[in-house]
C-alpha positions in Angstrom: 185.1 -29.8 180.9 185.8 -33.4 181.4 188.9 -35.2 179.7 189.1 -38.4 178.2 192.8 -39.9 178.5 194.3 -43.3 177.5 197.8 -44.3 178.7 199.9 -46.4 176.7 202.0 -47.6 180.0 201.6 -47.7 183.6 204.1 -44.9 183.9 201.7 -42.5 181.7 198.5 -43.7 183.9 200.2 -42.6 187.4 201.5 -39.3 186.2 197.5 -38.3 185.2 196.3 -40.0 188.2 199.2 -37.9 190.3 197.6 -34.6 187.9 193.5 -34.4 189.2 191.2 -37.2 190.1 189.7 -39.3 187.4 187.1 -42.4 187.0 188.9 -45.8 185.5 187.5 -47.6 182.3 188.5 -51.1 182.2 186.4 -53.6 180.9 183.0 -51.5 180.8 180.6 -53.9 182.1 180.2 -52.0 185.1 180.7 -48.3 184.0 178.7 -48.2 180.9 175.3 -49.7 182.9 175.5 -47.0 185.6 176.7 -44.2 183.9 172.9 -45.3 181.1 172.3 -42.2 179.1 173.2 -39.5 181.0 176.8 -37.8 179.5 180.4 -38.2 180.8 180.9 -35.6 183.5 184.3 -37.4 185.0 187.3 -37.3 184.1 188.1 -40.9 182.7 191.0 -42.7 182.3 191.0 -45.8 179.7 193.5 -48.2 180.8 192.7 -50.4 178.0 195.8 -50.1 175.9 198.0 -51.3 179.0 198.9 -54.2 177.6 201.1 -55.1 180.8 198.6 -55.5 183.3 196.7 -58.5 181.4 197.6 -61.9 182.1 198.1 -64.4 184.9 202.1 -65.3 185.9 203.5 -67.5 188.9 206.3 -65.9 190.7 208.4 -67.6 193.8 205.4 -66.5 196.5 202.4 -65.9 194.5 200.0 -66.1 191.5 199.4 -62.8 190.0 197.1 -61.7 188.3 197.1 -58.5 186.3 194.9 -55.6 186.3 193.4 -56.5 183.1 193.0 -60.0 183.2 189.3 -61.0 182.0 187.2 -64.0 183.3 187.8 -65.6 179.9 191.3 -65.7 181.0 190.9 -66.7 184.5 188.9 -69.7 183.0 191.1 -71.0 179.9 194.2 -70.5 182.2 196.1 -73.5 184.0 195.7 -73.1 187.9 196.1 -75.2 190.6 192.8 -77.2 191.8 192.8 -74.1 194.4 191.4 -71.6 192.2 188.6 -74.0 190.8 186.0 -71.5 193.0 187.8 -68.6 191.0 187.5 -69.9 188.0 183.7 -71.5 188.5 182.6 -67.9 189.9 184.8 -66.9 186.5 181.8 -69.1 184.3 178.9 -67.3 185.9 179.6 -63.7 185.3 176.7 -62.8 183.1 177.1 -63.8 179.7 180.1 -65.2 177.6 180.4 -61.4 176.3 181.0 -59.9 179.3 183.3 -62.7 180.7 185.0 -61.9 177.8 185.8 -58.0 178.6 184.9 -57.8 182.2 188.0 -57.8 184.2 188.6 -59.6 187.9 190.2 -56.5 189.3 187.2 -54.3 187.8 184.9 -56.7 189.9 186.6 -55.6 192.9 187.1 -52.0 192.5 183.2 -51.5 191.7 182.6 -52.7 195.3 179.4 -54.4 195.6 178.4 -56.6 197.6 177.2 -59.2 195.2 181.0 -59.3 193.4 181.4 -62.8 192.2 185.4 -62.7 192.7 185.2 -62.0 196.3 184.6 -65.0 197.9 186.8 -67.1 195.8 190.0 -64.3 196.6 189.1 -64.1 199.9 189.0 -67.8 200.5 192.6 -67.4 198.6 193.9 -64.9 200.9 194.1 -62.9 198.0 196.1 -59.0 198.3 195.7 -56.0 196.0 198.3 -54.4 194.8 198.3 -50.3 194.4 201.1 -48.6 192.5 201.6 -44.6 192.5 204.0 -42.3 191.7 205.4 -43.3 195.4 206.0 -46.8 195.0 203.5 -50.0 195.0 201.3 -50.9 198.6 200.1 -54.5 199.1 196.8 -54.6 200.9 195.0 -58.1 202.0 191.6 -58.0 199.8 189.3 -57.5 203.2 191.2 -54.7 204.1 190.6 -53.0 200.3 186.9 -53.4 199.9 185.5 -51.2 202.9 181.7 -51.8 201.9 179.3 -50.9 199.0 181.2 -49.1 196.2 184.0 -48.1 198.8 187.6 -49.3 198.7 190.8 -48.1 200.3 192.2 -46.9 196.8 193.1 -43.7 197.0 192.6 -40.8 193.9 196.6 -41.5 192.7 196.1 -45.1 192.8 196.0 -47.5 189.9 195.4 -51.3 191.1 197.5 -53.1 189.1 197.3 -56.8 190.0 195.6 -59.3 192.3 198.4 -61.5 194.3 197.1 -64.9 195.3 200.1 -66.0 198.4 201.3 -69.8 197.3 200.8 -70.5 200.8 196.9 -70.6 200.4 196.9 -72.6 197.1 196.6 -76.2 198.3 193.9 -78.5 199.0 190.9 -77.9 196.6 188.0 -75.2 196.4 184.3 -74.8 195.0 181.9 -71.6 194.2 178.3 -72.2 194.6 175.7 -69.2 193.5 172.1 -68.8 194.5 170.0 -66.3 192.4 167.2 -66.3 191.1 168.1 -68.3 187.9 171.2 -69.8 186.6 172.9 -67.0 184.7 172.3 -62.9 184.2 171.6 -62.7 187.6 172.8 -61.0 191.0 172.9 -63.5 193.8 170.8 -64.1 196.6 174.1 -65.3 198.4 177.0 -67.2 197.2 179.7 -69.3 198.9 183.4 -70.3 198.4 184.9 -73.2 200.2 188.4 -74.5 199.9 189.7 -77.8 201.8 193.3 -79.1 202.8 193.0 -82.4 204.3 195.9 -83.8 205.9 197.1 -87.7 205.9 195.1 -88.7 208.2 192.0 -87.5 206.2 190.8 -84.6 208.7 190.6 -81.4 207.9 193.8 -79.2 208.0 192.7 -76.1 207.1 189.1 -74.9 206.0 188.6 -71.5 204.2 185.6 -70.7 203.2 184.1 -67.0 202.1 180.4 -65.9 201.8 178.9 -62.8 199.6 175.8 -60.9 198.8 174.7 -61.6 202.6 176.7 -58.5 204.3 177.9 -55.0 203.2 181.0 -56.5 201.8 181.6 -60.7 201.7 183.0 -62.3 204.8 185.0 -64.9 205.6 183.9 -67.6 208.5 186.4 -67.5 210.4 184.6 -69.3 213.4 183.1 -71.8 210.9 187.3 -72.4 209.7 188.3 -72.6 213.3 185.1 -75.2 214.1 185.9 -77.8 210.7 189.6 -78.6 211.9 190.2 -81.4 212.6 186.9 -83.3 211.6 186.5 -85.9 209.1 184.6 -85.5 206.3 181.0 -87.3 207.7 178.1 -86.6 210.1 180.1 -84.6 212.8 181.6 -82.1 209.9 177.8 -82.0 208.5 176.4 -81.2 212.2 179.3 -78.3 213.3 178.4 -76.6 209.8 174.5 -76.7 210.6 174.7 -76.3 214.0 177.6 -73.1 213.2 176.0 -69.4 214.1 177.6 -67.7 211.1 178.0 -64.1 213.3 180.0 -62.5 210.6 177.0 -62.7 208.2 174.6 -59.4 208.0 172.4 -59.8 205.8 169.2 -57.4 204.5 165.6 -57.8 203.3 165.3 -57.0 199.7 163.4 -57.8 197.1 165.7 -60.9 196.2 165.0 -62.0 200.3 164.6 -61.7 203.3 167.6 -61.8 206.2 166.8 -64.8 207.3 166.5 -66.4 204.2 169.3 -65.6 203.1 171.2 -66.8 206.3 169.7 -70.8 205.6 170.8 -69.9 201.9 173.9 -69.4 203.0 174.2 -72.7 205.2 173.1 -74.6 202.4 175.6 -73.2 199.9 178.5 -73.6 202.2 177.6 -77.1 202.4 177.4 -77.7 199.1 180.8 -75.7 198.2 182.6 -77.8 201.1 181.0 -81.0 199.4 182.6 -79.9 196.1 185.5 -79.5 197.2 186.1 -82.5 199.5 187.8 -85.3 198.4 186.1 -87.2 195.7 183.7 -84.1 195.1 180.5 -85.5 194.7 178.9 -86.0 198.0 181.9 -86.1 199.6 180.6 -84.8 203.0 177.4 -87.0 203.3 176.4 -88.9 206.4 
């Protein structure tokens, strides 16, 4: 027989967790579409009423954001121009109902490869954090997402914050999604691009992070390494077309094809690193 439990602390959620395994209930946007109307078989554990893990605080080293925070609160809160691709991701989450109850960590944890909050925490260097009865284990986001619906959590585990490093919260950033209309929608692909420039106005440091064309999203590394230096202008335009995007995988379905999705993807990074560069608007052209 299945139980039903729902912690009033973080304490109280471990010591189940510790007991037998059990399936989490955050927000619900996720949990109540698969599960349809078939009945509760799992063990599930409400964490709803942990009133601690909601919220966004700055510490010395890091932004944090708690277990619980919604996209509602990821869009009203004050972050640094950084987290614009969070928080523009944040805005196209379904509907203004579910941004209102569908948590960022929840995004994660369900694993798919169309998450909206992975490319923007990626391009962050973003880190889970994974508390047990034995103590709490930091784990960069790539590492915790393994592939569809698989992460490195394990059955004791409660993820109880996102931790952005202050270190990659400079310069600014941009989301881009292409689906198959503007909200409600699972992307074809989707791209987020963050820019430091330094004084000279070349680029510093690129990070830029691409879903829904690969098991899990991906950051482009060799993309990064190929953009430093370069002004914004026709050379930054030409190493972004010209780049061969190897960590990109992506599958024929009946959103598109591989290779479409692979010249979707081009196209949105361009337009992310345009939004983000200085000025915004067309910052990047020719």
């Amino acid at each position: 027989m299945s139980r039903y439990a729902k912690p009033k602390t973080v304490g109280e959620a471990l010591g189940l967790l510790k007991e037998e395994r059990w399936r989490m209930l955050a927000g619900g946007t996720d949990f109540y579409p698969a599960q349809g109307a078939r009945p509760v078989r799992d063990n599930v554990l409400d964490i709803n009423a942990l009133a601690e893990l909601r919220g966004i605080a700055e510490t010395a080293e890091h932004w944090v954001l708690g277990a619980r925070t919604t996209w509602t609160d990821v869009v009203r809160a004050k972050l640094p121009p950084a987290f614009d691709a969070l928080r523009q991701a944040a805005r196209e989450v379904g509907s203004v109902q579910i941004q209102n109850v569908g948590t960022v960590a929840g995004n994660l944890c369900n694993a798919s490869p169309a998450a909206d909050g992975m490319p923007p925490l990626l391009m962050l260097d973003a880190e889970v954090e994974l508390m047990s009865l034995d103590g709490a284990r930091h784990l960069p986001l790539a590492a915790f997402v393994l592939g569809n619906r698989k992460t490195a959590r394990r059955d004791d585990e409660l993820l109880t914050a996102i931790r952005v490093p202050k270190r990659s919260v400079a310069g600014r950033s941009a989301f881009v999604k292409l689906g198959a209309r503007r909200y409600l929608v699972i992307s074809i692909a989707m791209a987020a691009a963050r820019l430091e420039l330094g004084a000279d106005g070349t680029v510093a440091r690129a990070a830029i992070a691409v879903g829904s064309c690969s098991a899990v999203a991906r950051r482009l590394a060799g993309l990064e390494a190929a953009l430093a230096g370069l002004r914004p202008g026709a050379e930054f335009l030409e190493a972004v077309r010209a780049a061969p995007l190897p960590e990109l995988a992506p599958i024929d379905d009946v959103r598109g094809t591989a290779e479409y999705r692979i010249e979707a993807a081009r196209e949105i990074v361009l337009r992310a690193l345009a939004a983000a560069g200085p000025g915004h608007s067309g910052a990047l052209a020719a």
